[in-house]
Backbone as XML, in Angstrom:
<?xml version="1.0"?>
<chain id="A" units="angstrom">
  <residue number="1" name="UNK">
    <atom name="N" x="0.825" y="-1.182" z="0.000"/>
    <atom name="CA" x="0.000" y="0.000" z="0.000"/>
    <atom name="C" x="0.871" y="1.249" z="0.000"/>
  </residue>
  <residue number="2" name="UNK">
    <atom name="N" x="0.561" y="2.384" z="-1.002"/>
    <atom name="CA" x="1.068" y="3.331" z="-0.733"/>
    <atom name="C" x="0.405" y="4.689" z="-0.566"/>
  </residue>
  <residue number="3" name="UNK">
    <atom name="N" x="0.313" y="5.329" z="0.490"/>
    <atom name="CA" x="0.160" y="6.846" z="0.933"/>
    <atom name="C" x="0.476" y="7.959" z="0.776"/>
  </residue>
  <residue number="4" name="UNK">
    <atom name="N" x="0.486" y="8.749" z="0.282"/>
    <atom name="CA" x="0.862" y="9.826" z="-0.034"/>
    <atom name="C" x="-0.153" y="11.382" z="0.156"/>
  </residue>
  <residue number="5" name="UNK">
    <atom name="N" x="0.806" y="12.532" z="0.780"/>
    <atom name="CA" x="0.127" y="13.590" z="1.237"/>
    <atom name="C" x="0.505" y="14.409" z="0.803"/>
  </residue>
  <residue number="6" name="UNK">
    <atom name="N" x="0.213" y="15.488" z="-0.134"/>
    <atom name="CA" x="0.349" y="16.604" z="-0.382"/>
    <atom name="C" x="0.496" y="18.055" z="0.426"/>
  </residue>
  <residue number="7" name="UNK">
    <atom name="N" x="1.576" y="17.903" z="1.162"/>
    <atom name="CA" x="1.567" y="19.069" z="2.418"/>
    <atom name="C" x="1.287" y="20.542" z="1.915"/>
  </residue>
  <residue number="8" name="UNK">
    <atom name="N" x="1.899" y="20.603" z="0.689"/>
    <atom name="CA" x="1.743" y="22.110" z="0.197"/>
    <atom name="C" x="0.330" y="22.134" z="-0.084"/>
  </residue>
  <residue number="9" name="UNK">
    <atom name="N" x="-0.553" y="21.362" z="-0.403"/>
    <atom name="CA" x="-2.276" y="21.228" z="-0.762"/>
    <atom name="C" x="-2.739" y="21.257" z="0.390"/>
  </residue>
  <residue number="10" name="UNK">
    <atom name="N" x="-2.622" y="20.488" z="1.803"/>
    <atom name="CA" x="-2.857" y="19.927" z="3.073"/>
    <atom name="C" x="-3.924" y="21.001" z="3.787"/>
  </residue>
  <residue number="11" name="UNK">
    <atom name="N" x="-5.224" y="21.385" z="3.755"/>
    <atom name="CA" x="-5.407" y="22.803" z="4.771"/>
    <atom name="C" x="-5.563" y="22.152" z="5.855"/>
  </residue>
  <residue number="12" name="UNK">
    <atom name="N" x="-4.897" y="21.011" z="6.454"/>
    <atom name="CA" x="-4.990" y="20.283" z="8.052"/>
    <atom name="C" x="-6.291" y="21.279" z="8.577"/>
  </residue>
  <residue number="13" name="UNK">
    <atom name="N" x="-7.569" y="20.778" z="7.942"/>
    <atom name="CA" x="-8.580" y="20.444" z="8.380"/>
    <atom name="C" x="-9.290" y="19.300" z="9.006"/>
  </residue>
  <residue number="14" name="UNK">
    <atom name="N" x="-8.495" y="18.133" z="8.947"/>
    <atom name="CA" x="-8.786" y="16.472" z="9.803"/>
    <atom name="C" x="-10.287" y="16.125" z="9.331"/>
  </residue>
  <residue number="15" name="UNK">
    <atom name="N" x="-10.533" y="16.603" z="8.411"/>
    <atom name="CA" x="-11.607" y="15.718" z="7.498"/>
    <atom name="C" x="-11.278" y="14.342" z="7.354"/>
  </residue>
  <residue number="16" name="UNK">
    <atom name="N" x="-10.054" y="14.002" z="6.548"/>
    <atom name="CA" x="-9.637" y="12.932" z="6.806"/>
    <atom name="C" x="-8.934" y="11.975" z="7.912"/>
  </residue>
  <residue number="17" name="UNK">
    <atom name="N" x="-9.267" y="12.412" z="8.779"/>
    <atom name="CA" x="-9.189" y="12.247" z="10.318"/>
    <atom name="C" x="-10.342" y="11.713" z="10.821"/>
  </residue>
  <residue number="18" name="UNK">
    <atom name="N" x="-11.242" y="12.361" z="10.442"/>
    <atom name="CA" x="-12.562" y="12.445" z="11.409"/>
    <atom name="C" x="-12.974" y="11.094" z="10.473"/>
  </residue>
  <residue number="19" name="UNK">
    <atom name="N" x="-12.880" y="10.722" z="9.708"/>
    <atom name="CA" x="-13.826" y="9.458" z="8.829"/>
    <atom name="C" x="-12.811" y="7.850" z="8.681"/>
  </residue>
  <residue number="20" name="UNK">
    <atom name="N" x="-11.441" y="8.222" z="9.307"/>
    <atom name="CA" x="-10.469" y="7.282" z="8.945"/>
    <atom name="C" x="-11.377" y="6.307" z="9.813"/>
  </residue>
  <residue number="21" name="UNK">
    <atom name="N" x="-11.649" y="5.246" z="9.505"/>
    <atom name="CA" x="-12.243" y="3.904" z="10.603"/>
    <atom name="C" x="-11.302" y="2.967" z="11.101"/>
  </residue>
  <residue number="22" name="UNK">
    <atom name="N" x="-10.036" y="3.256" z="10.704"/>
    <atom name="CA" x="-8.765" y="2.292" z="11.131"/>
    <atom name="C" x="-8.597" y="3.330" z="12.316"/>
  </residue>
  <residue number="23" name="UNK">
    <atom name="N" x="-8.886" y="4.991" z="12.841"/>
    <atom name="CA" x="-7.500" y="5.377" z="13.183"/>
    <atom name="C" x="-6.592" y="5.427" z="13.228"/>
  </residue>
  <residue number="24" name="UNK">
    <atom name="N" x="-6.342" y="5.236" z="11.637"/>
    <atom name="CA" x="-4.421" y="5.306" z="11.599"/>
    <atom name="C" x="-4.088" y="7.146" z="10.781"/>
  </residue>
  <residue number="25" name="UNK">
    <atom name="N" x="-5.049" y="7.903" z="10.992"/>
    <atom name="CA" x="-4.496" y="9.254" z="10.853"/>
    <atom name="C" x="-4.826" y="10.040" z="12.258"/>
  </residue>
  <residue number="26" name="UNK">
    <atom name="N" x="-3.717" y="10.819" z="12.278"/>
    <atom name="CA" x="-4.020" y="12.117" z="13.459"/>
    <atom name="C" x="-3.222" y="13.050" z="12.813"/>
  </residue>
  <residue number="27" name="UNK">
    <atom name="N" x="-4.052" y="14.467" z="13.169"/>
    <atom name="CA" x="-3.857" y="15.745" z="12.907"/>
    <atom name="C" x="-2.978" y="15.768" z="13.935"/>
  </residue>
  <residue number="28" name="UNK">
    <atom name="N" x="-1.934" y="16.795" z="13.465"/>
    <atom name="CA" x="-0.111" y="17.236" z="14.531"/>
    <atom name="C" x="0.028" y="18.492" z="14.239"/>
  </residue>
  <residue number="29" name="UNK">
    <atom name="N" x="0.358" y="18.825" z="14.658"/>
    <atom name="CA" x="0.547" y="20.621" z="13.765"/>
    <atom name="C" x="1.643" y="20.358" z="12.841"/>
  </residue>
  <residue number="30" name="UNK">
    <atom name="N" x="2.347" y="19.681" z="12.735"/>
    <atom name="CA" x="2.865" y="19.581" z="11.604"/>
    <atom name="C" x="2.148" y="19.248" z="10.517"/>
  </residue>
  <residue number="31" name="UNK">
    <atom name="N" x="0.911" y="18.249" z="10.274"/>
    <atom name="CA" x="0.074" y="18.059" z="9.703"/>
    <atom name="C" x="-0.381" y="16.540" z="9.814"/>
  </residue>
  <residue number="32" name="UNK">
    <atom name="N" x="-1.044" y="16.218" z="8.869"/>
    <atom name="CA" x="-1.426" y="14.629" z="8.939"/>
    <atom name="C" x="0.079" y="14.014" z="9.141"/>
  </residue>
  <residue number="33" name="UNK">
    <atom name="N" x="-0.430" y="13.048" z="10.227"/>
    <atom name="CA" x="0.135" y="11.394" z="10.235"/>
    <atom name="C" x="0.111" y="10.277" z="10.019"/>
  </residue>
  <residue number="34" name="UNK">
    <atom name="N" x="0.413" y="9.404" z="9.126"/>
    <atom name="CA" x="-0.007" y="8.313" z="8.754"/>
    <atom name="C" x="0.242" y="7.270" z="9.141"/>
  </residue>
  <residue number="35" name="UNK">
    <atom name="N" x="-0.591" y="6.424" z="10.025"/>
    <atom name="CA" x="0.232" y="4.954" z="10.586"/>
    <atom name="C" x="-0.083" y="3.632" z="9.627"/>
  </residue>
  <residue number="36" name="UNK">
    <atom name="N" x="0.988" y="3.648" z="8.773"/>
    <atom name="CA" x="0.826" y="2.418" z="7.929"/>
    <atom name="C" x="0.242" y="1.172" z="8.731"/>
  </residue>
  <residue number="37" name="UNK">
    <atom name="N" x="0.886" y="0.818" z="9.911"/>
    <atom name="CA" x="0.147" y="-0.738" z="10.611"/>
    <atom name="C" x="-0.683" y="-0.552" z="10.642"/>
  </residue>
  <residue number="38" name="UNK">
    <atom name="N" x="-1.761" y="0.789" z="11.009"/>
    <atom name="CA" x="-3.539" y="0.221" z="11.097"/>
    <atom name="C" x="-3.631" y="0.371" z="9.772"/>
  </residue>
  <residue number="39" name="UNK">
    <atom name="N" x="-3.236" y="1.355" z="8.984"/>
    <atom name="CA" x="-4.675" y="1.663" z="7.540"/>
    <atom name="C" x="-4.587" y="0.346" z="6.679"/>
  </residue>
  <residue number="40" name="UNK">
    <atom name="N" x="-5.657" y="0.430" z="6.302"/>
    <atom name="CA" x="-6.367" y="-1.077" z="5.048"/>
    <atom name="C" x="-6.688" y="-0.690" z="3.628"/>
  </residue>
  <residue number="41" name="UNK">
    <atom name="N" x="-5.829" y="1.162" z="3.387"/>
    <atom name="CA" x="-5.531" y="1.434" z="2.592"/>
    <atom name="C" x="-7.388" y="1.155" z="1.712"/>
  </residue>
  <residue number="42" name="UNK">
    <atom name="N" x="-8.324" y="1.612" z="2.394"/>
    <atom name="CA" x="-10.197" y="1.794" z="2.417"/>
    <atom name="C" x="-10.483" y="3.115" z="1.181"/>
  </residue>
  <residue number="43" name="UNK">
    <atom name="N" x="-9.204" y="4.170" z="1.560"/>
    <atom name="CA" x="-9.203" y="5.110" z="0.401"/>
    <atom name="C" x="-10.596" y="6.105" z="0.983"/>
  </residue>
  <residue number="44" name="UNK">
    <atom name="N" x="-10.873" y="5.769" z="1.974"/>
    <atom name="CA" x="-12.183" y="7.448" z="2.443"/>
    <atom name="C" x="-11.561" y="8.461" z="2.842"/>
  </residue>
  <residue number="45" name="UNK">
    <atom name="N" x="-10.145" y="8.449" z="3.342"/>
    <atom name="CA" x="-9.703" y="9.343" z="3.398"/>
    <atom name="C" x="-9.665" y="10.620" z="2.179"/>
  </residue>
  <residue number="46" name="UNK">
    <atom name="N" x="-8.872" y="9.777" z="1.256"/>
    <atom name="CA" x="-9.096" y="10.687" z="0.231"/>
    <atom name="C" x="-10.089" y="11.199" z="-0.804"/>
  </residue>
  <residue number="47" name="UNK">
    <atom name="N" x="-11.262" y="10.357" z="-0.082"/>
    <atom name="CA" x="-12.206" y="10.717" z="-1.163"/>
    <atom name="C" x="-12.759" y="12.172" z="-0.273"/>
  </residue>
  <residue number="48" name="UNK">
    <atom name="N" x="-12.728" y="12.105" z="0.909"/>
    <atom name="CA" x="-13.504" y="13.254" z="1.706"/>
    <atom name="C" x="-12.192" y="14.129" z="1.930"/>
  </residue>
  <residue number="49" name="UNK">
    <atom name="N" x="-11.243" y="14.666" z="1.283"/>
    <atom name="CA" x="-10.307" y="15.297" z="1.063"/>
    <atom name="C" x="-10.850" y="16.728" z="0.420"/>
  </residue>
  <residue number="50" name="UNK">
    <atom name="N" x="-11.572" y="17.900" z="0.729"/>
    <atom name="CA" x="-11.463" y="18.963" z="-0.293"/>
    <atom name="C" x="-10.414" y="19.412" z="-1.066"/>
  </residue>
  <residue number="51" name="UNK">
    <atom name="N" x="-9.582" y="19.216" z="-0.763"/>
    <atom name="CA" x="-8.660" y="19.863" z="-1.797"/>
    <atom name="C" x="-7.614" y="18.699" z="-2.331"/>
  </residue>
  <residue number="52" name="UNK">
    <atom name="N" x="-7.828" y="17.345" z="-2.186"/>
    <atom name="CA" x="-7.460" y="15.794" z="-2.974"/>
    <atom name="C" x="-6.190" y="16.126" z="-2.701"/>
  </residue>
  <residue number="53" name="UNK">
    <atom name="N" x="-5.516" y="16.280" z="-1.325"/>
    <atom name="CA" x="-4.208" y="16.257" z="-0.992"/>
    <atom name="C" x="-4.005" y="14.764" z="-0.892"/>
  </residue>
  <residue number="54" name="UNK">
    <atom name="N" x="-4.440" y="13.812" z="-0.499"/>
    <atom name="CA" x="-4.124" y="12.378" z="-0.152"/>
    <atom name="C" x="-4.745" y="11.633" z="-1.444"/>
  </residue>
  <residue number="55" name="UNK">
    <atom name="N" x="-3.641" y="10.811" z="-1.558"/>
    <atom name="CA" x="-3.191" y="9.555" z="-2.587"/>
    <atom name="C" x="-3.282" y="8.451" z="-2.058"/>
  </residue>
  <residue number="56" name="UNK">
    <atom name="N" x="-4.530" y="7.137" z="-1.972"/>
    <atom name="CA" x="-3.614" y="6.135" z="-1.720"/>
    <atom name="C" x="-3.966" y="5.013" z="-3.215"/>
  </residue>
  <residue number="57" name="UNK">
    <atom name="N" x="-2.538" y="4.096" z="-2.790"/>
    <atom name="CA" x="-2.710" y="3.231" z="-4.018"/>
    <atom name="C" x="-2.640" y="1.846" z="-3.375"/>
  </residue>
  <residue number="58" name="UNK">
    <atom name="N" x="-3.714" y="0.986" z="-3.648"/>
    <atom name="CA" x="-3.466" y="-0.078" z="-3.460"/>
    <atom name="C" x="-2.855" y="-1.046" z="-3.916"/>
  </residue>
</chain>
């Protein structure tokens, strides 16, 4: 599985936070975090993305 975040796109709004069902993202002030061991790579993250900063590829 691969993840990918667009930090310069990112408005760390935790949209994709709030819908992850693994909890494998948290908002940091640095920005999203991604914990590869939980995600199942489900892809809601990026669909509820406004501005389609997150990539994943299964």
């Amino acid at each position: 599985m691969a993840w990918e975040i667009d930090r310069e796109k990112c408005l760390r709004c935790g949209a994709c936070v709030s819908v992850c069902p693994e909890l494998a993202l948290n908002l940091k002030e640095e920005g999203v975090l991604h914990d590869a061991d939980r995600c199942t790579s489900c892809g809601i993250c990026g669909r509820v993305c406004p501005v389609r900063s997150i990539t994943v590829v299964k």
